[in-house]
PDB file of N, CA, C and O in Angstrom:
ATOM      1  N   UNK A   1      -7.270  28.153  26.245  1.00  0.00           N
ATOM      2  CA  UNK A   1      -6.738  28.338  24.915  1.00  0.00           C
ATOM      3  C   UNK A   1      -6.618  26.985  24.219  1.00  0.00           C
ATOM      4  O   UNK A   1      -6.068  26.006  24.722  1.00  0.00           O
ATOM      5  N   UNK A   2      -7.322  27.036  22.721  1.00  0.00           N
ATOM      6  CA  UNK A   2      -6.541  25.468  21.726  1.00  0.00           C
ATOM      7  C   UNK A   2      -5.363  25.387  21.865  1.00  0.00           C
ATOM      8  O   UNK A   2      -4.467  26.213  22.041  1.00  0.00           O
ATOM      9  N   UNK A   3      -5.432  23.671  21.722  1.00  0.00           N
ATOM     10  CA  UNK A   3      -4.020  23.452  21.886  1.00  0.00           C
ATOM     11  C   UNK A   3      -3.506  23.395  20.036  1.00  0.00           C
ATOM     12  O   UNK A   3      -2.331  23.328  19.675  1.00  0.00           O
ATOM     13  N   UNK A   4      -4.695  23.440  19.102  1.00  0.00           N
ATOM     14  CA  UNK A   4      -4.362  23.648  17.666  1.00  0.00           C
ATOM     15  C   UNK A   4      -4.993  25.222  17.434  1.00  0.00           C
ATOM     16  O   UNK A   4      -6.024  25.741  17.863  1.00  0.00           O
ATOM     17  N   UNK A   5      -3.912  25.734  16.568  1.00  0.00           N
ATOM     18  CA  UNK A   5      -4.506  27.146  16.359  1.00  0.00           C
ATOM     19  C   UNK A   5      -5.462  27.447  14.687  1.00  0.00           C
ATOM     20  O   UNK A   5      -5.148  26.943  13.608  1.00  0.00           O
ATOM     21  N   UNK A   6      -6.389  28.194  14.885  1.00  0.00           N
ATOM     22  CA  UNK A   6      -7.227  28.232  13.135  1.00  0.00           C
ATOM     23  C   UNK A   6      -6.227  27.701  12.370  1.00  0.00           C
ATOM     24  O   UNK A   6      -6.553  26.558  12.048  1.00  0.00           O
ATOM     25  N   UNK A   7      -5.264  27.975  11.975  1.00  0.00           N
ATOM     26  CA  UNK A   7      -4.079  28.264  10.803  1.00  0.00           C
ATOM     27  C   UNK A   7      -4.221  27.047  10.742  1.00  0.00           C
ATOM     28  O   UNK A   7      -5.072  26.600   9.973  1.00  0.00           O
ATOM     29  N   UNK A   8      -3.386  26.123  11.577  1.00  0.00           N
ATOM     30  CA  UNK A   8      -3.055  24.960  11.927  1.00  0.00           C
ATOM     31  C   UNK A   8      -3.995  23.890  11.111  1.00  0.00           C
ATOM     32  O   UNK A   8      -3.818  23.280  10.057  1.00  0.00           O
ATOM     33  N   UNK A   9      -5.212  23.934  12.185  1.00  0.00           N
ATOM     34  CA  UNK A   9      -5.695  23.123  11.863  1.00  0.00           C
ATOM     35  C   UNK A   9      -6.625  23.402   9.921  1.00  0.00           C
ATOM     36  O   UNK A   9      -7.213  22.473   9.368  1.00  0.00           O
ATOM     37  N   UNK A  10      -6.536  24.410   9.475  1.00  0.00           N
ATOM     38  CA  UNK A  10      -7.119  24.561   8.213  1.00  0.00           C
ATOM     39  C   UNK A  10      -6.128  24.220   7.231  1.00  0.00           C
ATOM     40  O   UNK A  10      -6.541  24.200   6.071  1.00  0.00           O
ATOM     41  N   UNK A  11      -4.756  23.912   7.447  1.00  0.00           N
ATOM     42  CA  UNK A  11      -3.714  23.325   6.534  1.00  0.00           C
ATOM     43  C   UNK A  11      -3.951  22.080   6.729  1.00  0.00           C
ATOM     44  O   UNK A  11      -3.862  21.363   5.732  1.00  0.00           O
ATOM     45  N   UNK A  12      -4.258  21.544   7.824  1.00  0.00           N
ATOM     46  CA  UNK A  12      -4.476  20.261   7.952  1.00  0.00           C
ATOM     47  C   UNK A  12      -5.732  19.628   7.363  1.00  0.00           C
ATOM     48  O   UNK A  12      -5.845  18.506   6.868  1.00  0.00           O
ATOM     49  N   UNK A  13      -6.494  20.416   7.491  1.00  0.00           N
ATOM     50  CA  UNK A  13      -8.212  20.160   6.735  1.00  0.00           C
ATOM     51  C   UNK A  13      -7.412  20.386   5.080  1.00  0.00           C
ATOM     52  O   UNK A  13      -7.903  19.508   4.369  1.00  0.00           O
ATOM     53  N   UNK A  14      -6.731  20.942   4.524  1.00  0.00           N
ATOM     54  CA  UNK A  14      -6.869  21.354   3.268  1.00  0.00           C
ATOM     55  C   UNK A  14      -7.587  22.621   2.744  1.00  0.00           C
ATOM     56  O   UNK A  14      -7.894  22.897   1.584  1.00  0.00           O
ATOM     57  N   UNK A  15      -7.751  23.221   3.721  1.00  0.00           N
ATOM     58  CA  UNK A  15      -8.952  24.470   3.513  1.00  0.00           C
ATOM     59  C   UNK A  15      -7.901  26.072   3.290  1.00  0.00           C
ATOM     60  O   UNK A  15      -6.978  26.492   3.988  1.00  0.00           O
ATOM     61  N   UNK A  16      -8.482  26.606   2.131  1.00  0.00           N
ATOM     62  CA  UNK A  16      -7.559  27.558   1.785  1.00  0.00           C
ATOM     63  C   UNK A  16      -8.428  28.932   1.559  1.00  0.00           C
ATOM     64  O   UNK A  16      -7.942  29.941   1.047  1.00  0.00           O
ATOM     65  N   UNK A  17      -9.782  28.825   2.012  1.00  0.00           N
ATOM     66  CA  UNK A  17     -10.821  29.779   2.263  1.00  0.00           C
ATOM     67  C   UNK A  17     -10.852  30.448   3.182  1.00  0.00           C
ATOM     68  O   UNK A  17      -9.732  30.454   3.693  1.00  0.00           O
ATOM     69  N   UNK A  18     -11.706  31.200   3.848  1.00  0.00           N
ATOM     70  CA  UNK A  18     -12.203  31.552   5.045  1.00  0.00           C
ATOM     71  C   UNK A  18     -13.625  32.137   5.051  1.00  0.00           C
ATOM     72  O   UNK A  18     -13.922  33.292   5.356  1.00  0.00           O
ATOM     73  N   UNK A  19     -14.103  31.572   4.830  1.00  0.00           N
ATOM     74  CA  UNK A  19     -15.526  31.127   4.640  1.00  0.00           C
ATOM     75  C   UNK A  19     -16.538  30.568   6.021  1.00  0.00           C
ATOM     76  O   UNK A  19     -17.605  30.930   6.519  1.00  0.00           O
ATOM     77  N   UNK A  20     -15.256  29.206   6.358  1.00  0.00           N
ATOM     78  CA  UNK A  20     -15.095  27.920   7.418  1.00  0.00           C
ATOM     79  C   UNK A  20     -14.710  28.597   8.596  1.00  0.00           C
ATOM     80  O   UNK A  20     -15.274  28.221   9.623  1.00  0.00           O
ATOM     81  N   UNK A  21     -13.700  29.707   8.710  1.00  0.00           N
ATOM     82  CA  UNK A  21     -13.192  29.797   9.675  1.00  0.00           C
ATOM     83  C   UNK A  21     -14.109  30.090  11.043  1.00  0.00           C
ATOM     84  O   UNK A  21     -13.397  29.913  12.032  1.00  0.00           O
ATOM     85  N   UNK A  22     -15.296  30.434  11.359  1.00  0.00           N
ATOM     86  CA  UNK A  22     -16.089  30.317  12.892  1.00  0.00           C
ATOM     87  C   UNK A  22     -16.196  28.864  13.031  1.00  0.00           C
ATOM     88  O   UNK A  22     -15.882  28.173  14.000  1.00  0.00           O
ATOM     89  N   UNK A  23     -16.728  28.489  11.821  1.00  0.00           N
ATOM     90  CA  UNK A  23     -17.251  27.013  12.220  1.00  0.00           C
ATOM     91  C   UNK A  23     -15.841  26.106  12.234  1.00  0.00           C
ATOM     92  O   UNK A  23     -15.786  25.112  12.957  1.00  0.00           O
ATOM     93  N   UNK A  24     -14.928  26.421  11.561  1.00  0.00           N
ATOM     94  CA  UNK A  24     -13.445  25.476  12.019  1.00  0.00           C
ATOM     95  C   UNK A  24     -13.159  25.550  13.638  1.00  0.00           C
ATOM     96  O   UNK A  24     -12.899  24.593  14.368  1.00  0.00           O
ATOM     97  N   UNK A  25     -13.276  26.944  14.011  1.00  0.00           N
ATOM     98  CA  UNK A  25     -12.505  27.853  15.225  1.00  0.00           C
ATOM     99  C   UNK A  25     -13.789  26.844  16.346  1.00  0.00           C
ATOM    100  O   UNK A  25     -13.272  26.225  17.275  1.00  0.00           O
ATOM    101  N   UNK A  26     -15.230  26.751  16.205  1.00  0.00           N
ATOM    102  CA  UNK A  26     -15.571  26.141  16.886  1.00  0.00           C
ATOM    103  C   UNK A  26     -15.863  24.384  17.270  1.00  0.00           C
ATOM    104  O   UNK A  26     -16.442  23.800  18.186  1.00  0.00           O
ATOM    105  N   UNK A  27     -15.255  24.031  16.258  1.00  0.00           N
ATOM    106  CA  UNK A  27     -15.295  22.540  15.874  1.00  0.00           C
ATOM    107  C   UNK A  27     -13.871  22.088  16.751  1.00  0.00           C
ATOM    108  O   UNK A  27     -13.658  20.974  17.231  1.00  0.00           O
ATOM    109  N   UNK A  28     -12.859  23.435  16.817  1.00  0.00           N
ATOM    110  CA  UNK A  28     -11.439  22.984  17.613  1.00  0.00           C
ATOM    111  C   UNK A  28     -11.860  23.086  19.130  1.00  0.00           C
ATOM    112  O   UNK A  28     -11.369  22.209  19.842  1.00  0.00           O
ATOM    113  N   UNK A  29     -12.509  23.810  19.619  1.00  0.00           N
ATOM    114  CA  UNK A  29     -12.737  23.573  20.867  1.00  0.00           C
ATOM    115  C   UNK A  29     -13.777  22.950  21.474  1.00  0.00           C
ATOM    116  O   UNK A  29     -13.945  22.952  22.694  1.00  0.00           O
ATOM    117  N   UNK A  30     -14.661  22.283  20.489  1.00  0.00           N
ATOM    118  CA  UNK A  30     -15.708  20.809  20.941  1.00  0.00           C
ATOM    119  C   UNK A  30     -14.798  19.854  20.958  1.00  0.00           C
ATOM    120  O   UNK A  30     -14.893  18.913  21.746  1.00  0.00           O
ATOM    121  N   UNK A  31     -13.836  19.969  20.125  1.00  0.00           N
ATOM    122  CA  UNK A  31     -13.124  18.474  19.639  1.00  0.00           C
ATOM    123  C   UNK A  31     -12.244  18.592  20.705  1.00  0.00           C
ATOM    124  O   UNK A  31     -12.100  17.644  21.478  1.00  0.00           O
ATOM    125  N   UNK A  32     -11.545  19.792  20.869  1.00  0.00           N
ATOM    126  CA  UNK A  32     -10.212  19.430  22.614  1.00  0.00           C
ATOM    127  C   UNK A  32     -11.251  19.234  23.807  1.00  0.00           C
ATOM    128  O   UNK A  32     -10.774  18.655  24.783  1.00  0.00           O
ATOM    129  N   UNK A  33     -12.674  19.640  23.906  1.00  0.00           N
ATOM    130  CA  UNK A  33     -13.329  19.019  25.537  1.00  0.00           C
ATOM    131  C   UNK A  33     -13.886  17.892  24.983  1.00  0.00           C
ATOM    132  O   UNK A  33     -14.257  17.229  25.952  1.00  0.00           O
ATOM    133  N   UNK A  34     -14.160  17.288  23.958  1.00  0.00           N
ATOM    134  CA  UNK A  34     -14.793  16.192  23.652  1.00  0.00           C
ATOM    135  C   UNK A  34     -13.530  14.863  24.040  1.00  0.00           C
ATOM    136  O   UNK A  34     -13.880  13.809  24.570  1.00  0.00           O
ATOM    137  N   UNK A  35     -11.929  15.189  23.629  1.00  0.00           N
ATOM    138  CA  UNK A  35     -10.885  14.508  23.665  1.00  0.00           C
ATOM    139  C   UNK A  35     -10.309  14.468  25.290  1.00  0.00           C
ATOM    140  O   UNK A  35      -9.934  13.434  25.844  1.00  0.00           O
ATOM    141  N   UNK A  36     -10.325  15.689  25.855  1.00  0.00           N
ATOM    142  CA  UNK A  36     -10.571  15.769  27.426  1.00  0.00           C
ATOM    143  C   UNK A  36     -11.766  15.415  28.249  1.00  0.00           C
ATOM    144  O   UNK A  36     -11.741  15.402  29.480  1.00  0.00           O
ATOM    145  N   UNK A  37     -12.783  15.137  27.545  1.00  0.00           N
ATOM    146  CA  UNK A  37     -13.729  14.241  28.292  1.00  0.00           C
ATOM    147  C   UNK A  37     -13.467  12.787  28.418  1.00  0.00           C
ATOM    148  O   UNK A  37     -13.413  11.962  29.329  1.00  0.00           O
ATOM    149  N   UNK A  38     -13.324  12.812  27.102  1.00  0.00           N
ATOM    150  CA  UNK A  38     -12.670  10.945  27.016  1.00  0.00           C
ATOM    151  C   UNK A  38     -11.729  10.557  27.629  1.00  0.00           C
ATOM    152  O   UNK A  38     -11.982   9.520  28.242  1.00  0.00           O
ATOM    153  N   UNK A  39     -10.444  11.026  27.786  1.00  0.00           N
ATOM    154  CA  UNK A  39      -9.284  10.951  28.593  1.00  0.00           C
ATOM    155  C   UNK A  39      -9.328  10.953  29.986  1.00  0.00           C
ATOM    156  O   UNK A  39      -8.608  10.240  30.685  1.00  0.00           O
ATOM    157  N   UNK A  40     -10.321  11.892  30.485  1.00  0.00           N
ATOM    158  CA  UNK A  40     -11.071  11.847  32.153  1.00  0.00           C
ATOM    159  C   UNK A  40      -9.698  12.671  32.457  1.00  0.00           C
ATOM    160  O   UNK A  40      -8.899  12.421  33.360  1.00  0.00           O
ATOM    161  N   UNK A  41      -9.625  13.566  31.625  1.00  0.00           N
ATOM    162  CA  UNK A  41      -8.870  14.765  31.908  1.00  0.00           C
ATOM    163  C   UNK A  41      -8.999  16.311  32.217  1.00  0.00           C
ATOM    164  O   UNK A  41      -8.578  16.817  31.177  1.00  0.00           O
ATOM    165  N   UNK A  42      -9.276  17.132  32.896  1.00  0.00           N
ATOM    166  CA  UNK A  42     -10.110  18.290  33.084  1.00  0.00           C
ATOM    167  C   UNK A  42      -8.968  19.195  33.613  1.00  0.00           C
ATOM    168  O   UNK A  42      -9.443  20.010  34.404  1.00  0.00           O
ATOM    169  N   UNK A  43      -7.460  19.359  33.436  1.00  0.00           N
ATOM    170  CA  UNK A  43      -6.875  19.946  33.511  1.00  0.00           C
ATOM    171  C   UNK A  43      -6.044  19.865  31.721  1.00  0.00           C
ATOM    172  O   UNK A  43      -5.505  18.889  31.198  1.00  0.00           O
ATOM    173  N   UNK A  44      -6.223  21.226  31.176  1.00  0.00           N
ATOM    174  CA  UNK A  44      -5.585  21.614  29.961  1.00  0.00           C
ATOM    175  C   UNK A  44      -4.260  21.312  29.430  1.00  0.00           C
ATOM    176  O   UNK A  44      -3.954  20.703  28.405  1.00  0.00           O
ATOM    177  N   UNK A  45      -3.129  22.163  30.828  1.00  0.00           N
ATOM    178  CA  UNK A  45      -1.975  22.039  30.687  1.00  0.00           C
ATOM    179  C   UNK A  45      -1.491  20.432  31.030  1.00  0.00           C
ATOM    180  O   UNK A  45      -0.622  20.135  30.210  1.00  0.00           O
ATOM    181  N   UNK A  46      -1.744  19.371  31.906  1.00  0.00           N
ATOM    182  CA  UNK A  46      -2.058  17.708  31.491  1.00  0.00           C
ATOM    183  C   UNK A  46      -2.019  17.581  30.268  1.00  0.00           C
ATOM    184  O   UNK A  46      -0.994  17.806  29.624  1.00  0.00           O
ATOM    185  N   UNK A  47      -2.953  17.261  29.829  1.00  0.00           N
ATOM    186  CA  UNK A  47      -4.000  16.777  28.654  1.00  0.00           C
ATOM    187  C   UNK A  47      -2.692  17.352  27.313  1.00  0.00           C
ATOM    188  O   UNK A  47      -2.394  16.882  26.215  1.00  0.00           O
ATOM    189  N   UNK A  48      -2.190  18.552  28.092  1.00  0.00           N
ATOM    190  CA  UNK A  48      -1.479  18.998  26.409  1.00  0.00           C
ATOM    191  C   UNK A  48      -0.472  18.390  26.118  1.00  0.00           C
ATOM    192  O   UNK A  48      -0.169  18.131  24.953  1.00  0.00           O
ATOM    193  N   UNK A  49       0.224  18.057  27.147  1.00  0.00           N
ATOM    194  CA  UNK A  49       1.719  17.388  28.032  1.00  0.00           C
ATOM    195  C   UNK A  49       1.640  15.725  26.612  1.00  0.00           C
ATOM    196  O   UNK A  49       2.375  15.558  25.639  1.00  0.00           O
ATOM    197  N   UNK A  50       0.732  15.028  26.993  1.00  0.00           N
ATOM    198  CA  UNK A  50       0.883  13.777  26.179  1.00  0.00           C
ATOM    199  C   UNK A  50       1.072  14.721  24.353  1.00  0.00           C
ATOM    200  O   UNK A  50       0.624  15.743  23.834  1.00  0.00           O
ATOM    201  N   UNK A  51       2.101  13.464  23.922  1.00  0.00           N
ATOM    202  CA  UNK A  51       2.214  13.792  22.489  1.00  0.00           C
ATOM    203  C   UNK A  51       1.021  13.365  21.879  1.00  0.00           C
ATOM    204  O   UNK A  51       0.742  13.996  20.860  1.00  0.00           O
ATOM    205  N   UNK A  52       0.202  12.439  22.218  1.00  0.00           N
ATOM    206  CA  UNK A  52      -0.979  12.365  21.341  1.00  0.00           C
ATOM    207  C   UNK A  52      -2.452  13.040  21.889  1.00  0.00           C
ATOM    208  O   UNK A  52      -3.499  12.394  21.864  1.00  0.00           O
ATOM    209  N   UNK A  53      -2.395  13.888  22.190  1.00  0.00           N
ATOM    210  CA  UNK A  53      -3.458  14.518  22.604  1.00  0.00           C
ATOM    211  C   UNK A  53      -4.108  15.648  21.237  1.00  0.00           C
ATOM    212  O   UNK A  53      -5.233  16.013  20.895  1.00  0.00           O
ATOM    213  N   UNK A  54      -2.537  15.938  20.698  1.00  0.00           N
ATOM    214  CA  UNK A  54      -2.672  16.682  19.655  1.00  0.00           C
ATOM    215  C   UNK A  54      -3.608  15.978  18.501  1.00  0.00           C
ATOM    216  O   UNK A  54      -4.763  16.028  18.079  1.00  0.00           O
ATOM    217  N   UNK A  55      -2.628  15.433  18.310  1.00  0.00           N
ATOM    218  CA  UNK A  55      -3.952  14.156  17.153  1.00  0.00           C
ATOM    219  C   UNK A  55      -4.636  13.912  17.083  1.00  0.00           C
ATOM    220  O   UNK A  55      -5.242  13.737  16.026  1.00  0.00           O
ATOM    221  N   UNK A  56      -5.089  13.695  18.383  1.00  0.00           N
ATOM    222  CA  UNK A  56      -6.249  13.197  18.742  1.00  0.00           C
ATOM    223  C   UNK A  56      -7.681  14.220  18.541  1.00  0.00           C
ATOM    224  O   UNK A  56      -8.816  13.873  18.214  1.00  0.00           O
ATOM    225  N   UNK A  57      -7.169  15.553  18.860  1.00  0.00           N
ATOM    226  CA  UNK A  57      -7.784  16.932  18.866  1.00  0.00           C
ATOM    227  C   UNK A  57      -7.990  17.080  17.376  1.00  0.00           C
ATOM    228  O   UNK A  57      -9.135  17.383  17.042  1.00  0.00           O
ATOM    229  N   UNK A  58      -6.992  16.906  16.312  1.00  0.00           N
ATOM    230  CA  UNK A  58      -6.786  16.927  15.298  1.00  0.00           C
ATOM    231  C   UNK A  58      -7.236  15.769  14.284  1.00  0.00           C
ATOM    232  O   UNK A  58      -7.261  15.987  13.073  1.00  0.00           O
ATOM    233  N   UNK A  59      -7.580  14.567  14.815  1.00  0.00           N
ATOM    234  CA  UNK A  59      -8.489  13.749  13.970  1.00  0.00           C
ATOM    235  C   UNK A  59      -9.671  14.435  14.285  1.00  0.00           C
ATOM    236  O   UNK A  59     -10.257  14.860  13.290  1.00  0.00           O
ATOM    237  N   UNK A  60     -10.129  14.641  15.220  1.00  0.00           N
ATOM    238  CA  UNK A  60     -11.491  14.896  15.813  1.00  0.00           C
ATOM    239  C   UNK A  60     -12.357  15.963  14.859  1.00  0.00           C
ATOM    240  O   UNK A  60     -13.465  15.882  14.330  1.00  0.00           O
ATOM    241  N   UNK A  61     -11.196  17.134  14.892  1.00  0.00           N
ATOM    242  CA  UNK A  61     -11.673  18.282  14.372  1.00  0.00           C
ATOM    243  C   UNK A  61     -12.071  17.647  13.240  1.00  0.00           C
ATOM    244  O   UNK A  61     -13.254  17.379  13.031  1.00  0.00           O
ATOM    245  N   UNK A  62     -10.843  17.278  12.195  1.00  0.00           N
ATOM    246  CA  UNK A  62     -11.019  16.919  10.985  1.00  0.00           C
ATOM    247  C   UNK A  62     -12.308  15.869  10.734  1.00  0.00           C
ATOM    248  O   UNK A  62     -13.016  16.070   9.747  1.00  0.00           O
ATOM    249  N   UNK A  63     -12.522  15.070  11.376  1.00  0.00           N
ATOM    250  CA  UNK A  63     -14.139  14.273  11.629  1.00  0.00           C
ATOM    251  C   UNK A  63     -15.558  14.703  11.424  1.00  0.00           C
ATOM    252  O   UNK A  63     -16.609  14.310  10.917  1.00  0.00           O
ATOM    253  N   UNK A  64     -15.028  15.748  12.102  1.00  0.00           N
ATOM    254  CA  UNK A  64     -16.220  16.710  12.694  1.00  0.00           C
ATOM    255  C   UNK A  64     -16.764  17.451  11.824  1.00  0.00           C
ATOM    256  O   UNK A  64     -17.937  17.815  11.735  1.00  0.00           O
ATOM    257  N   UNK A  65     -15.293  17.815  10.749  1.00  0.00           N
ATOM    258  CA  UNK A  65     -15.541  18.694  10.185  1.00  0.00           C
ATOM    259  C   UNK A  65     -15.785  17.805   8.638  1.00  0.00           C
ATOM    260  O   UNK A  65     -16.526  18.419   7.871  1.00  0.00           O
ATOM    261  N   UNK A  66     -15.483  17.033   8.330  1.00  0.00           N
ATOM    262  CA  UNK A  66     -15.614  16.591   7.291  1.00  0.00           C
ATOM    263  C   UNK A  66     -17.026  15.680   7.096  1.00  0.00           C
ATOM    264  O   UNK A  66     -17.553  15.438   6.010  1.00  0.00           O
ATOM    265  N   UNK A  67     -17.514  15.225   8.456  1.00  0.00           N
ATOM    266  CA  UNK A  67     -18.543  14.432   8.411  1.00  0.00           C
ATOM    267  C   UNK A  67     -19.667  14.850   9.023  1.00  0.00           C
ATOM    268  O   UNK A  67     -20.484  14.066   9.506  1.00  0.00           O
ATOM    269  N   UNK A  68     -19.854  16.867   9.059  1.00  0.00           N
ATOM    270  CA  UNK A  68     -21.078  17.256   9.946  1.00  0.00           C
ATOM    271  C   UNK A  68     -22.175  17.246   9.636  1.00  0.00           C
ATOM    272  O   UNK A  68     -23.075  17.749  10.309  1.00  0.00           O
ATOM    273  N   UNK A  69     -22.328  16.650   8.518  1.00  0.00           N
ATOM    274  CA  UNK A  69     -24.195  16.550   7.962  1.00  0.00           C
ATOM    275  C   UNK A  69     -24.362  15.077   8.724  1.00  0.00           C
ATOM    276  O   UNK A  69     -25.448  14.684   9.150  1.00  0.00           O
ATOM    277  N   UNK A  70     -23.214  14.380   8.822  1.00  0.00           N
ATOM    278  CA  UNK A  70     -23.821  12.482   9.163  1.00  0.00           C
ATOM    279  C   UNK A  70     -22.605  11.798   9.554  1.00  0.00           C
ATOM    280  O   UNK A  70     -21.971  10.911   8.983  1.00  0.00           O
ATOM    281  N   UNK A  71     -22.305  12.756  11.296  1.00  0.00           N
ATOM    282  CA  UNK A  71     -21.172  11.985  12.037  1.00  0.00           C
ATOM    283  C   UNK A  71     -21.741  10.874  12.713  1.00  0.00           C
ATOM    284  O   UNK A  71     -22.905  10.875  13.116  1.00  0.00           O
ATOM    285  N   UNK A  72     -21.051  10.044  12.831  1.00  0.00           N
ATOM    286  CA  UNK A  72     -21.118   8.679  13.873  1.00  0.00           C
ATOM    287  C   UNK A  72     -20.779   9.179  14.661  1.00  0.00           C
ATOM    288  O   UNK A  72     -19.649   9.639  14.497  1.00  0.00           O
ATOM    289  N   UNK A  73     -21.259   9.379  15.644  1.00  0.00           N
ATOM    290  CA  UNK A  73     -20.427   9.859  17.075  1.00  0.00           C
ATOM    291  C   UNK A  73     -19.938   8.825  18.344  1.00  0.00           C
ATOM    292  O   UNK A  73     -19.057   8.862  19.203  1.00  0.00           O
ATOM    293  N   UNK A  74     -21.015   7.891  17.962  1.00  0.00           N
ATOM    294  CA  UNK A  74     -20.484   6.416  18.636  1.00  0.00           C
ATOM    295  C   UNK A  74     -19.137   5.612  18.207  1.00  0.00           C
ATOM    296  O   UNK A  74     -18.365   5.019  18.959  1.00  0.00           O
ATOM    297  N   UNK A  75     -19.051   5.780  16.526  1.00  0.00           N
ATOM    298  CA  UNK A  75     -17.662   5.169  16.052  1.00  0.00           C
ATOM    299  C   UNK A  75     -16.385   6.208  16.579  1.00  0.00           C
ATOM    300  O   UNK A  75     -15.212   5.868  16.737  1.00  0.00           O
ATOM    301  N   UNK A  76     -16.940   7.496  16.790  1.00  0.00           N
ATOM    302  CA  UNK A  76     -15.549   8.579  16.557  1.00  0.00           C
ATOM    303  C   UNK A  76     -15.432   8.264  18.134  1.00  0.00           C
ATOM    304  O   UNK A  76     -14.312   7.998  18.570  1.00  0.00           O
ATOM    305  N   UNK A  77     -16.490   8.282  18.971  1.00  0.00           N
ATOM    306  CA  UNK A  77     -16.296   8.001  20.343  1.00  0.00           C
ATOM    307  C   UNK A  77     -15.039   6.820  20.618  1.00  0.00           C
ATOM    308  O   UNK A  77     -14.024   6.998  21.291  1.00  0.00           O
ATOM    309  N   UNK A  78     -15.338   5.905  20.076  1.00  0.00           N
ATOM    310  CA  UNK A  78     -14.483   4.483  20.014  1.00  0.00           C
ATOM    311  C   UNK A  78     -12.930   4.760  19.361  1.00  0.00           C
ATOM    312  O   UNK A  78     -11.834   4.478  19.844  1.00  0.00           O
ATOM    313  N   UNK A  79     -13.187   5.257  18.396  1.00  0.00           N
ATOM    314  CA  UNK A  79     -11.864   5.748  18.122  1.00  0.00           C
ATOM    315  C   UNK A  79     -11.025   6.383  18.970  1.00  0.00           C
ATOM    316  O   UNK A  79      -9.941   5.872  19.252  1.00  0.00           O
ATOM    317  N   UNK A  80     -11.365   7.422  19.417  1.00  0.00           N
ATOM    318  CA  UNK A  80     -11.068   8.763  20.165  1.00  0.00           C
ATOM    319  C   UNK A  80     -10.507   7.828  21.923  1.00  0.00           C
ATOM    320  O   UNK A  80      -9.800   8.324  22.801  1.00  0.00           O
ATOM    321  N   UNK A  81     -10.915   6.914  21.916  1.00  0.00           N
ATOM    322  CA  UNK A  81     -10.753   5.776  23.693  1.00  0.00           C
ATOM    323  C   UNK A  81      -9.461   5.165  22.928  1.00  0.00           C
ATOM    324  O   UNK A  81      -8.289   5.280  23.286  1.00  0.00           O
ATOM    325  N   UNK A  82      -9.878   4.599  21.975  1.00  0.00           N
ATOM    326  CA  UNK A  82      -8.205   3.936  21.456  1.00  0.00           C
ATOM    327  C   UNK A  82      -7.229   4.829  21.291  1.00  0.00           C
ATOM    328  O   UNK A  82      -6.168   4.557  21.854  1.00  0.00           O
ATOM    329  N   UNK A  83      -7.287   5.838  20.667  1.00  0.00           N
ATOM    330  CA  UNK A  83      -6.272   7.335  20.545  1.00  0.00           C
ATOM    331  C   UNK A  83      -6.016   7.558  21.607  1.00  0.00           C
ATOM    332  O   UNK A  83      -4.969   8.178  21.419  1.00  0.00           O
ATOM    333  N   UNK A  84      -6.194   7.540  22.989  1.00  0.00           N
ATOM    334  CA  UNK A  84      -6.337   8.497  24.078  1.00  0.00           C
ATOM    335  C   UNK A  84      -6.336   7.188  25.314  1.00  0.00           C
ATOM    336  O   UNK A  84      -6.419   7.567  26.482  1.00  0.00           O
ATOM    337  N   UNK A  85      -6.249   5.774  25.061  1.00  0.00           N
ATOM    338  CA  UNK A  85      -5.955   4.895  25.913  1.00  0.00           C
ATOM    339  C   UNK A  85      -4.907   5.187  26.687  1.00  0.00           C
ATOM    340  O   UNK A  85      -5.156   5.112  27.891  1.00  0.00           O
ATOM    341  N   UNK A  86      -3.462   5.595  26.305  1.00  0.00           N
ATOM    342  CA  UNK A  86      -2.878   5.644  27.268  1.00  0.00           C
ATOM    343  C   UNK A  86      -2.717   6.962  28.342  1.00  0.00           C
ATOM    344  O   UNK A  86      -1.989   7.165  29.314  1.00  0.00           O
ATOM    345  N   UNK A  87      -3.444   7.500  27.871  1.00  0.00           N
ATOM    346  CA  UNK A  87      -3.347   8.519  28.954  1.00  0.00           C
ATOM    347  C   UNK A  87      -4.837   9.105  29.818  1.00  0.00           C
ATOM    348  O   UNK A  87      -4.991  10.172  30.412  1.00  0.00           O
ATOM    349  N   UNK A  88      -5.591   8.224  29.665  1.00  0.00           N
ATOM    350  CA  UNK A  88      -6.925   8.232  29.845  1.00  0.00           C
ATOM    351  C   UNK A  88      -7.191   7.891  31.589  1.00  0.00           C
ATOM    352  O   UNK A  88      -7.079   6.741  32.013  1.00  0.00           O
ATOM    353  N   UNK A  89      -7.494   8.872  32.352  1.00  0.00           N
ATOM    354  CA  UNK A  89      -7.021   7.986  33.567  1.00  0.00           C
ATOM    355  C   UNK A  89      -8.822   7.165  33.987  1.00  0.00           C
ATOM    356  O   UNK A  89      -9.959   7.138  33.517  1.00  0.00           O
ATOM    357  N   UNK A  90      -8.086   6.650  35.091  1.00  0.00           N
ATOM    358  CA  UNK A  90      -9.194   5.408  35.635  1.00  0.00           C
ATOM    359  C   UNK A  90     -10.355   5.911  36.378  1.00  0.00           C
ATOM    360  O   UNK A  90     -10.028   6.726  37.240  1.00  0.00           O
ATOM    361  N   UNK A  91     -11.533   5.687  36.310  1.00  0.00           N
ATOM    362  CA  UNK A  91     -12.135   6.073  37.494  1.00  0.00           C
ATOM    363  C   UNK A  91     -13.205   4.973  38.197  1.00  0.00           C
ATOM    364  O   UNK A  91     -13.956   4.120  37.725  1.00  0.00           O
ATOM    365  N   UNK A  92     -12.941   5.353  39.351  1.00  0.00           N
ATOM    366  CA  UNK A  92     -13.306   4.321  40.425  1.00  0.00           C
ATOM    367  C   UNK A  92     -14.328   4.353  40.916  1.00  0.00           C
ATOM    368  O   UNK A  92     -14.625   3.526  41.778  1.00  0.00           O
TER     369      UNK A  92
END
């Protein structure tokens, strides 16, 4: 399950349509395994636990969604390691 729900995150986009809503609904759950990939996190209930995981899910979406004709995915990548530094674990 998202840890942001449609509603949620379309107040946060500014979006007062539903037009968006498949492509919002699927942009939230690339953006929470894209933010749990980065983190080197693969357990949900973890990953939800940090207070910035949300944000992080929630810049993403909003990224994703605002910049899908011509995302950087290398800059949002970089971003998304600084957002998610502290809870990002190590691997050896």
């Amino acid at each position: 399950m998202a840890m942001v729900d449609l509603q949620e995150m379309k107040n946060y986009l500014r979006v007062d349509f539903d037009d968006d809503d498949d492509l919002i609904a699927d942009i939230i759950e690339a953006a929470q395994k894209l933010c749990m990939d980065i983190a080197r996190i693969d357990n949900e209930a973890v990953f939800s636990s940090d207070s910035g995981s949300k944000t992080a899910v929630m810049y993403t979406c909003a990224y994703l969604y605002e910049h899908r004709e011509s995302a950087d995915h290398h800059a949002l990548t970089m971003t998304l390691r600084s957002l998610l530094f502290s809870q990002r674990e190590g691997v050896f």
